[in-house]
VOMARKE-320137 format. One line per 10 residues: number of its first residue (from 1); for each residue x, y, z of C-alpha. Coordinates in steps of 0.05 Angstrom, whole numbers. Example, Ala and Ser with C-alpha at 12.3 -4.5 7.8 and 13.67 -1.06 7.14 Angstrom:
# residues 2
1 = 246/-90/156 ~ 273/-21/143
***
This chain:
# residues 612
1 = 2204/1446/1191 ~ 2238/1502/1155 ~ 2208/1549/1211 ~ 2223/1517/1268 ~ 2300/1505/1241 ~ 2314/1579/1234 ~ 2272/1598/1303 ~ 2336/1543/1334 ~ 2387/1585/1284 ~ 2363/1650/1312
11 = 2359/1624/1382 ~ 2422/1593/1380 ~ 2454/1660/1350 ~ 2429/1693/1412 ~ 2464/1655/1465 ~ 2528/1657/1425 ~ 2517/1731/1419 ~ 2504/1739/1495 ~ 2568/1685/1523 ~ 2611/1736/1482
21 = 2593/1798/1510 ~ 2579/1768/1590 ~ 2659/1735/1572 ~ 2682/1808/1547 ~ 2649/1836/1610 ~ 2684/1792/1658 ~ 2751/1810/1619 ~ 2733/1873/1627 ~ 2719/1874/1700 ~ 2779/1829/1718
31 = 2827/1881/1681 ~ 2783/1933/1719 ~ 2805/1899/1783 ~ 2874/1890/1770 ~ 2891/1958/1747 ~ 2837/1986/1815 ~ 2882/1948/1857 ~ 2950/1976/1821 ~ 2941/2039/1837 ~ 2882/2046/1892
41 = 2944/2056/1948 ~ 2978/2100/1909 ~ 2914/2139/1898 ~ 2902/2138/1964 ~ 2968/2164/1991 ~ 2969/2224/1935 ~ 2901/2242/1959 ~ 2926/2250/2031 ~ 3002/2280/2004 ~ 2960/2329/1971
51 = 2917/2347/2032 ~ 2977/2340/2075 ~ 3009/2399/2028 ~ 2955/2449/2031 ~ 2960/2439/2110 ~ 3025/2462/2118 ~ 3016/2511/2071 ~ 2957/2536/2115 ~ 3008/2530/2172 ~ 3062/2556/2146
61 = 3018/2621/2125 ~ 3002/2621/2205 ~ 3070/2615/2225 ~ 3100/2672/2178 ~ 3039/2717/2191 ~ 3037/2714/2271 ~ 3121/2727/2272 ~ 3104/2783/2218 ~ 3056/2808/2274 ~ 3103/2798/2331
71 = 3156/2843/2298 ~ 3108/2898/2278 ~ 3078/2908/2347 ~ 3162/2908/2363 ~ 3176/2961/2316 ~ 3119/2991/2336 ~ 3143/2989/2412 ~ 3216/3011/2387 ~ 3189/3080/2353 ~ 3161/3097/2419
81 = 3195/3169/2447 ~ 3215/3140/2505 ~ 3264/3092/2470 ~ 3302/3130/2437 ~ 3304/3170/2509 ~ 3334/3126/2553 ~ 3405/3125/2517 ~ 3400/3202/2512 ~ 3389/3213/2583 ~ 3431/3157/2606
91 = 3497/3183/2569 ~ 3484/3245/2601 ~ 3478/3243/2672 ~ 3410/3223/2674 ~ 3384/3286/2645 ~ 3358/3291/2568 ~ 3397/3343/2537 ~ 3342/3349/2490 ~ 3277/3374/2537 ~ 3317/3359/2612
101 = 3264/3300/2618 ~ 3308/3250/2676 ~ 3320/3178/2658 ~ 3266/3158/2710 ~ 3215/3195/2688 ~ 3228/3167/2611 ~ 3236/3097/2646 ~ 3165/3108/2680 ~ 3135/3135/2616 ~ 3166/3069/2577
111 = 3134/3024/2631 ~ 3070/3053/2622 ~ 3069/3049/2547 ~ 3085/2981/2560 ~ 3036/2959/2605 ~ 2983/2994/2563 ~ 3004/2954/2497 ~ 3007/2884/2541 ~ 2932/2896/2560 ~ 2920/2897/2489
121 = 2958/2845/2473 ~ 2941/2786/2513 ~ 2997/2743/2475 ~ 3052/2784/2498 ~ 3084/2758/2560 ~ 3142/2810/2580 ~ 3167/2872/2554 ~ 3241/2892/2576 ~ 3298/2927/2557 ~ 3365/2898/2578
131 = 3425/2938/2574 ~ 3486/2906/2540 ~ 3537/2905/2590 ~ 3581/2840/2617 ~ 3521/2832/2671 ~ 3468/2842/2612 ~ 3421/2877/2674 ~ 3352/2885/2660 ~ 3334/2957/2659 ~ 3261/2953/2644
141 = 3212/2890/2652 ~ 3138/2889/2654 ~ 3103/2827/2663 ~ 3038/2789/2658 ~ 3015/2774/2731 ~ 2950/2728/2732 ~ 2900/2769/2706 ~ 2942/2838/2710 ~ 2997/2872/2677 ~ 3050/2902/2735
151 = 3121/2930/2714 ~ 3180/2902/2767 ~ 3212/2940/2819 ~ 3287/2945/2802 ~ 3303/2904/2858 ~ 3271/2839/2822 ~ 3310/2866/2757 ~ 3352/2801/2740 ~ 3416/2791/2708 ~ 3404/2761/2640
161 = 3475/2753/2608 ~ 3473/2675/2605 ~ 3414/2663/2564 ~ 3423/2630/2494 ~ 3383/2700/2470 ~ 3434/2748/2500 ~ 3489/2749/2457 ~ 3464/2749/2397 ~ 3413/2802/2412 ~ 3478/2848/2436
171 = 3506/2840/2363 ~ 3449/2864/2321 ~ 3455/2919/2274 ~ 3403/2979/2266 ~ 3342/2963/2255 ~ 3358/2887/2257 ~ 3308/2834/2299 ~ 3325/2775/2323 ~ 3275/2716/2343 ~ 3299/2657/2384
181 = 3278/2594/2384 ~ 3217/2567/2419 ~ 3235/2557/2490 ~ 3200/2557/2561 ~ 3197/2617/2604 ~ 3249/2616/2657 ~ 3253/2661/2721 ~ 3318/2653/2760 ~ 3345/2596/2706 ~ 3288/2548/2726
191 = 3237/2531/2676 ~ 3166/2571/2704 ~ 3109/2511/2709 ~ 3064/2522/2680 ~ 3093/2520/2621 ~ 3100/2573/2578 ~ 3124/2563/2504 ~ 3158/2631/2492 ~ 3183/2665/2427 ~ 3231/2722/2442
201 = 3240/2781/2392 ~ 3292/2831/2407 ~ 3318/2897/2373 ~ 3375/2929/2390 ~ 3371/3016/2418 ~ 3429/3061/2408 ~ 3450/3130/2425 ~ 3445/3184/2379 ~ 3519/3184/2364 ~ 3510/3111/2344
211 = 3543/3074/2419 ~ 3509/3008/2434 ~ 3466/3021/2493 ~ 3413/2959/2503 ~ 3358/2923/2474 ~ 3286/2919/2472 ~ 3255/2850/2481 ~ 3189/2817/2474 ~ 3165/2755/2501 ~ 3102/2726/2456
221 = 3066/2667/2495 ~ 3072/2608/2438 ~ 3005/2576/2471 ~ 2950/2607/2416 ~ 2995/2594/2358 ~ 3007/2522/2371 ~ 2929/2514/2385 ~ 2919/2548/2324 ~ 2962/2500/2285 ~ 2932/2440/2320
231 = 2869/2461/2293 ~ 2896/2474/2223 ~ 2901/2395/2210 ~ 2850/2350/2203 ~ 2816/2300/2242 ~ 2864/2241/2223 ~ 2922/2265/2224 ~ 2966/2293/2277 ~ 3019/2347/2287 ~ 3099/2345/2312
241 = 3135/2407/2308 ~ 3206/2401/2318 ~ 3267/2442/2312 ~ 3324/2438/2266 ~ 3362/2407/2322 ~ 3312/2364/2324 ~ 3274/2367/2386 ~ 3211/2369/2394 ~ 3170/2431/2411 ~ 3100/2405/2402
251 = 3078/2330/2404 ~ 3013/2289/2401 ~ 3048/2245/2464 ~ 3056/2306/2526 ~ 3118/2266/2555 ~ 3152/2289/2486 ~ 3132/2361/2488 ~ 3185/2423/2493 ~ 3239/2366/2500 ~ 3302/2423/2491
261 = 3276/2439/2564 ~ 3260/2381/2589 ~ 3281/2324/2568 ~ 3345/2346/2514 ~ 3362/2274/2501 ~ 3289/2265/2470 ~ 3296/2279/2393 ~ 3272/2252/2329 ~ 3334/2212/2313 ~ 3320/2185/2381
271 = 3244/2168/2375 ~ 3244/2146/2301 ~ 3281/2106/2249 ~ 3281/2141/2208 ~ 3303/2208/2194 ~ 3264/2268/2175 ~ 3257/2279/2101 ~ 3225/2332/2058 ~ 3206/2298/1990 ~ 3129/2267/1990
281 = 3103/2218/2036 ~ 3147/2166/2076 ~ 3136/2113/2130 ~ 3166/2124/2203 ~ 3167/2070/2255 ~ 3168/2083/2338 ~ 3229/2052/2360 ~ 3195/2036/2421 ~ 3143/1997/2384 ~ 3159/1968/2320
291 = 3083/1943/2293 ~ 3070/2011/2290 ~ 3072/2053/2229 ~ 3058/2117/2202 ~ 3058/2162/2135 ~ 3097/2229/2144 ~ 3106/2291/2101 ~ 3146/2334/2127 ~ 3164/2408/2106 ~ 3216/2460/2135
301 = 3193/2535/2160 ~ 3244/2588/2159 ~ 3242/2628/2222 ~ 3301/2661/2215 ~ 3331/2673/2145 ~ 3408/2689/2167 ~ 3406/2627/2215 ~ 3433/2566/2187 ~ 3387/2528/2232 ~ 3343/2576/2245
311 = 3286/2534/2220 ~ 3222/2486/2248 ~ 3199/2429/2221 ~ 3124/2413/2203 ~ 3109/2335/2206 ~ 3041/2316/2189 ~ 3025/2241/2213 ~ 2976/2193/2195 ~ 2973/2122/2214 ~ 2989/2063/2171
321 = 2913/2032/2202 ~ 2873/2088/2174 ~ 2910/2089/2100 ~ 2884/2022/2094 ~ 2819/2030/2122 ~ 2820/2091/2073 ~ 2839/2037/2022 ~ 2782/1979/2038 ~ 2733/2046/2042 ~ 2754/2066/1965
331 = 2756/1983/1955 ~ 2685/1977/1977 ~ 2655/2039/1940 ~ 2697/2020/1877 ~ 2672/1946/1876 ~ 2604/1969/1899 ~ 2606/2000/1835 ~ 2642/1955/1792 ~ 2582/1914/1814 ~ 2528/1960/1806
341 = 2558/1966/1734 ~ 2549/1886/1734 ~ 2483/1889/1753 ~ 2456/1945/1714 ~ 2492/1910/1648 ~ 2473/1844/1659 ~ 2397/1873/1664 ~ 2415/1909/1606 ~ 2437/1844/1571 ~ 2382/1795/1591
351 = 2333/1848/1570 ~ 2365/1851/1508 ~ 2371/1767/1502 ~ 2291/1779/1516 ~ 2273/1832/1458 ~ 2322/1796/1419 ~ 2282/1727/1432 ~ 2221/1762/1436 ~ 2229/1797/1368 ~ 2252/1728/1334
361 = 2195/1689/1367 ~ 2151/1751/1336 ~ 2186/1738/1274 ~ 2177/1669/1265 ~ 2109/1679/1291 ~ 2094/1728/1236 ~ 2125/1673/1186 ~ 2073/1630/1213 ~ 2015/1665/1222 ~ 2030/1681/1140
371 = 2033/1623/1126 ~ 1970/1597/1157 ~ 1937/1669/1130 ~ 1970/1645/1056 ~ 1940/1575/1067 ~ 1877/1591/1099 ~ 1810/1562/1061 ~ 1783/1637/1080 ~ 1797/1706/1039 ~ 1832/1744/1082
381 = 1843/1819/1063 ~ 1878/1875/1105 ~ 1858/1947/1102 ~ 1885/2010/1133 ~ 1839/2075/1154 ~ 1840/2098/1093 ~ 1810/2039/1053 ~ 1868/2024/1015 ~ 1885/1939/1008 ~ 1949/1930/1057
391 = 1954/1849/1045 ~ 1918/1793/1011 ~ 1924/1719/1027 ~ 1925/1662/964 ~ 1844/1657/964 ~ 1834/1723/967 ~ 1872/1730/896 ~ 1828/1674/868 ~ 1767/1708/900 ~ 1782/1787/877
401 = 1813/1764/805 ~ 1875/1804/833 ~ 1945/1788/853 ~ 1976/1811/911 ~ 2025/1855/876 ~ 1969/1895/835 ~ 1926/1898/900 ~ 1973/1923/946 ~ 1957/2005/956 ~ 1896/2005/915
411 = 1824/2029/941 ~ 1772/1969/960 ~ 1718/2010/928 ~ 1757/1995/862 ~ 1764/1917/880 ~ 1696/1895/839 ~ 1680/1853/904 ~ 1704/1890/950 ~ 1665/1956/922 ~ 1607/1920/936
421 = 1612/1918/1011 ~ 1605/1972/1060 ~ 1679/1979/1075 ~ 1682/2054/1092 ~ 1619/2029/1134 ~ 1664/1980/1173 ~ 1726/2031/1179 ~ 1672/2072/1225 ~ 1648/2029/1266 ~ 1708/1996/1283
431 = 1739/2076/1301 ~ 1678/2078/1345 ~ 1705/2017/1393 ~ 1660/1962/1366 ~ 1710/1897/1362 ~ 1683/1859/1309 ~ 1630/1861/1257 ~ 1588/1810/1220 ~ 1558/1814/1152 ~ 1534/1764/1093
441 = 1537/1775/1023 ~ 1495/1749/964 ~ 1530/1745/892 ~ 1482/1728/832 ~ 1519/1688/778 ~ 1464/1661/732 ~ 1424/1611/761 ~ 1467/1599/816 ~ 1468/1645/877 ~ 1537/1648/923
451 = 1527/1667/996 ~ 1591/1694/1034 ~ 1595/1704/1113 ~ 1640/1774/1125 ~ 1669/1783/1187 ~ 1713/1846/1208 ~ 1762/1845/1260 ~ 1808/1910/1292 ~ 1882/1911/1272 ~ 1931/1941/1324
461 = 2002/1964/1331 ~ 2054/1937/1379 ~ 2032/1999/1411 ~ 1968/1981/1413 ~ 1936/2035/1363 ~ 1885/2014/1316 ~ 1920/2015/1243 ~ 1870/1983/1204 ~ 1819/1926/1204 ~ 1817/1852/1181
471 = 1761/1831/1124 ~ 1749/1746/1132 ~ 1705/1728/1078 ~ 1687/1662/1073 ~ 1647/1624/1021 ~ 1579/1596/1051 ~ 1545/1570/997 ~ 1537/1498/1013 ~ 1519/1529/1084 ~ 1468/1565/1053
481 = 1437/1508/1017 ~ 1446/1471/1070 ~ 1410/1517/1110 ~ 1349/1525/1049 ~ 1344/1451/1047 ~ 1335/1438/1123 ~ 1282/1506/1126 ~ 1243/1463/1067 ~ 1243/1392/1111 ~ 1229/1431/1176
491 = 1170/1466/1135 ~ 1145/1398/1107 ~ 1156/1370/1177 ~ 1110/1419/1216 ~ 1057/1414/1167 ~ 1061/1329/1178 ~ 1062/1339/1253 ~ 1007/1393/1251 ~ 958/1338/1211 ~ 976/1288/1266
501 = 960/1329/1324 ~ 900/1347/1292 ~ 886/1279/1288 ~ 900/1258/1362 ~ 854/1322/1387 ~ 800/1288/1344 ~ 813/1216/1377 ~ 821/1253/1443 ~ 754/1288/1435 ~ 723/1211/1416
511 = 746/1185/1469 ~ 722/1232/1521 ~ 654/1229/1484 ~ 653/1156/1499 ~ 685/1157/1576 ~ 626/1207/1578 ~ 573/1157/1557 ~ 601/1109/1601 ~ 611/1153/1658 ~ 527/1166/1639
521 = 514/1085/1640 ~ 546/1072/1707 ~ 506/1125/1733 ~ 445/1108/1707 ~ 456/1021/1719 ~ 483/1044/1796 ~ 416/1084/1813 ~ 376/1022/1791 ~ 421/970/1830 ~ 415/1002/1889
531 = 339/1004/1889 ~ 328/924/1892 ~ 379/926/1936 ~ 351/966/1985 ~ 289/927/1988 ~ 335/865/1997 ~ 363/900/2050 ~ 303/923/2084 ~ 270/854/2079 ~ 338/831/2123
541 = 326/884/2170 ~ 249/857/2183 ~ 268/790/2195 ~ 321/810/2243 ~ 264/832/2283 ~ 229/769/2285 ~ 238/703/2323 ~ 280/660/2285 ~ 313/599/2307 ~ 398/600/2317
551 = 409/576/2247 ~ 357/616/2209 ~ 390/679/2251 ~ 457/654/2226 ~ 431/659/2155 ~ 401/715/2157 ~ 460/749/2180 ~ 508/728/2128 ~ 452/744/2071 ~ 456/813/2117
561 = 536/823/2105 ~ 523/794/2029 ~ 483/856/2023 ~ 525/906/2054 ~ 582/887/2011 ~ 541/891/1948 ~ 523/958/1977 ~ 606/973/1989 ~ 617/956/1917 ~ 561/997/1874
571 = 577/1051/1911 ~ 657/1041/1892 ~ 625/1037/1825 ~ 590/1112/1836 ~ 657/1139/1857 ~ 696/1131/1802 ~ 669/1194/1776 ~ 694/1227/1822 ~ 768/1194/1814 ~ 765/1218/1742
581 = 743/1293/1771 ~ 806/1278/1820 ~ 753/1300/1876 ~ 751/1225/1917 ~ 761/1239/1993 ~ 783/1184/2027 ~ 756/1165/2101 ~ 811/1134/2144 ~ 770/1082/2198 ~ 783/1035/2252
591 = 763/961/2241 ~ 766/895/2278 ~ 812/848/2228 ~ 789/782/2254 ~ 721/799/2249 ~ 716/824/2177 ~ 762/760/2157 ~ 714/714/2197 ~ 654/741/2165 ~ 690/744/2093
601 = 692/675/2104 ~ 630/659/2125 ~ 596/688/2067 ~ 641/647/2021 ~ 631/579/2061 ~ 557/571/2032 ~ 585/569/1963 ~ 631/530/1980 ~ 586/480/2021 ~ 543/488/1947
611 = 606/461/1912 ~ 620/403/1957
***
């Protein structure tokens, strides 16, 4: 009883044990969840606000390193000879005072640099110089052509003093460039289709007494750069460049693209809600469709430091859809986890509700099986492999004189029983696989002799390696006498049943001495019946022969059958001989029924008739 109520305790104590931790888990995984979905969108949004700055820093680095480009290939173009030339030869009749070159032949030696460096440079769309007059006439131009490079007759040259690039190209100081805005190419004020995004860089050429003469000018096709921004940004995302002004030079939508030329009216303020902004992320909504939404950062480009709006804006775009599918995405994989984390703890748990119940249930077995070893009529004595006592039970004290404390770590071979037994015997042949051993011992006390039956069992770890071996003794003495006792009755039996056998063989032999004799006699008393009956018969057969009247025939016939009957039954008489030799062969005939029942009754009808 007191077992079984502390198994219930332990059990109990278990499944308290495990609702507390699965109810500190759930806790757990509900704050888990609450704080995930806190702060999953904002996670979400930095992640892309951080990607979204290293993009524009990528394109920013583009930007500033193709205009860096642009303006060294200008200053390149600018420390040509036959810059510096023209105003020399111009101011002075159209001869160089310097080596009498003519202005033609410096124009012609300009062009051909010129031509040479666009060849090279497969960005650059014109090269010219424009002289800053009131007409601003171009002196020089050469221009891409298709596939070819051809400088233009001066009778194509084109006034050039209304475009937004003039003046302020006509003010710059030594050494000073200038770079428009982006623009489309124009020939003869109408925008050239197709389109060509053009940046403009311009430095200004004096005399050598310092007298404003013209400018150089270089037209960079835009085309390249965009593409290579478009590629910058990733997959999701998309790209609007727009000016300070706020139009747009570059849109995913083509109806929006290059809007200064095109379409002027089309700007941000006009397409948007809101306005453009240059701290983090923020939301922008199509005014021309209001369910739509997207997440912009935006950042501003210098392009030209003394210009107060001499800037372009990058606006990276992403829509509203993909931050949340971006959000169920991290949702799933987070919960996926969350529950994998279930899962693998709740194995975790229930694996350790099983040891735990295991290792109670092993416990309370142990209890048990001690108690039935403690209370067992048998000595049982555990040993390990080196023949040292590990545990005695209550009988085994009474048997070995010994208490369990004294025994515990001492040698069997100094146990006074014990030593007598073969224990380092045992130990062996249980190392050399055999399971279980059986044994007797005899004790001599006095008079009286006590038999015990040994038996030796294997003891394993949880790990299943043998660690010692189990002696069972057990007292057999009443077996034993038992045993002596029935040997004794079975010996006085045998001898009894070995008289009587004797006996019947004698009887046996008697009678087949006398079945002998009588087997002789009814041989012998056949032989001699048969003889008279022969001549009985043979007599019969005489008569038979002679003339007899109907009833004297008729009597002589049934004396006739009398005979052969007698005849039938000594010789049944002779044969059973041969039924005690089992040799009788018996003769299967054919015979007439009637007949043999009318004659059987013929030849009883006379005695009969005797009897009245």
């Amino acid at each position: 009883m007191n077992i079984h109520h502390k198994g219930g305790a332990s059990f109990v104590g278990s499944k308290v044990f495990l609702t507390v931790v699965s109810f500190v888990f759930c806790i757990f995984g509900l704050f888990a969840v609450y704080f995930f979905e806190g702060h999953v969108k904002n996670d979400v949004l930095g992640s892309i606000e951080q990607e979204f700055t290293e993009t524009q820093e990528r394109l920013k680095e583009i930007v500033t390193s193709s205009i860096a480009e642009s303006k060294s290939d200008l200053r390149f173009l600018y420390s040509t000879p036959p810059i510096s030339g023209l105003p020399r030869a111009e101011f002075n009749d159209g001869i160089d005072p310097y080596d009498g070159t003519t202005y033609n032949q410096w124009k012609e030696r300009l062009e051909t640099i010129f031509i040479g460096f666009m060849e090279n440079n497969l960005a650059v769309e014109q090269l010219r110089v424009i002289a800053v007059t009131a007409e601003g006439k171009e002196l020089i131009r050469v221009q891409r052509v298709g596939a070819s490079v051809e400088a233009v007759p001066d009778y194509s040259l084109q006034a050039k003093s209304g475009e937004p690039y003039f003046l302020p190209s006509s003010q710059l100081e030594t050494n000073q460039i200038y770079m428009s805005p982006l623009t489309l190419n124009k020939e003869f004020g109408e925008v050239v289709f197709p389109y060509q995004p053009m940046l403009r860089f311009s430095i200004p050429i004096f005399s050598d007494k310092g007298k404003r003469y013209a400018f150089l000018i270089m037209n960079v096709n835009a085309n390249s750069l965009i593409n290579n921004l478009k590629q910058t940004v990733f997959d999701y995302s998309e790209l609007i460049i727009s000016s300070s002004e706020g139009d747009f030079v570059y849109h995913p939508i083509e109806e929006y693209q290059f809007s200064r030329d095109l379409n002027p009216d089309l700007t941000w303020n006009s397409v948007y809600s809101q306005k453009v902004q240059y701290q983090g992320l923020y939301t922008i909504t199509p005014k021309l469709n209001s369910n739509l939404q997207f997440y912009v950062h935006s950042t501003k480009v210098k392009t030209r430091p003394r210009n107060k709006y001499g800037y372009i804006n990058f606006n990276l775009l992403v829509p509203e859809k993909y931050v949340d599918t971006l959000i169920n995405e991290k949702r799933e994989i987070t919960y996926s986890f969350l529950a994998a984390i279930g899962v693998f703890t709740s194995i975790l748990l229930i694996m350790f509700y099983r040891n735990a119940t295991r290792s109670q249930l092993l416990a309370e077995a142990r209890r048990e099986a001690s108690a039935i070893v403690d209370g067992s009529i048998d000595a049982i004595v555990g040993l390990n492999l080196e023949g040292e006592l590990t545990s005695i039970n209550n009988t085994a004290e009474r048997l070995l004189s010994i208490s369990k404390v004294t025994a515990l770590g001492k040698l069997a071979k100094d146990v006074e029983f014990l030593s007598k037994l073969p224990t380092h015997t045992y130990i062996n042949d249980i190392q050399s696989s055999k399971l279980q051993i059986k044994d007797e011992l005899s004790e001599q006390y006095g008079e009286t002799t006590l038999h015990y039956a040994i038996s030796v069992s294997p003891v394993f770890s949880e790990h299943n390696t043998l660690i010692g071996l189990a002696l069972i003794i057990r007292d057999i003495t009443k077996e034993k006498n038992a045993e002596i006792k029935v040997k004794r009755l079975n010996t006085e039996l045998e001898a009894k049943v070995r008289k009587r056998t004797q006996a019947l063989a004698e009887a046996k032999d008697d009678a087949i001495k006398h079945s002998d004799i009588k087997s002789a006699f009814i041989s012998n008393i056949s032989h001699e019946l048969r003889t008279p009956l022969n001549g009985v018969i043979g007599t019969l057969n005489i008569l038979k022969r002679e003339e007899l009247s109907d009833k004297s025939r008729n009597l002589v016939e049934m004396m006739d059958l009398s005979a052969s009957n007698l005849n039938l039954l000594i010789n049944d008489i002779l044969d059973l001989s041969k039924i005690e030799a089992g040799k009788l062969d018996l003769n299967l005939k054919t015979i007439n029924l009637q007949l043999l029942i009318e004659r059987l009754v013929e030849s009883s009808a006379i005695r009969a008739f005797d009897k009245g």
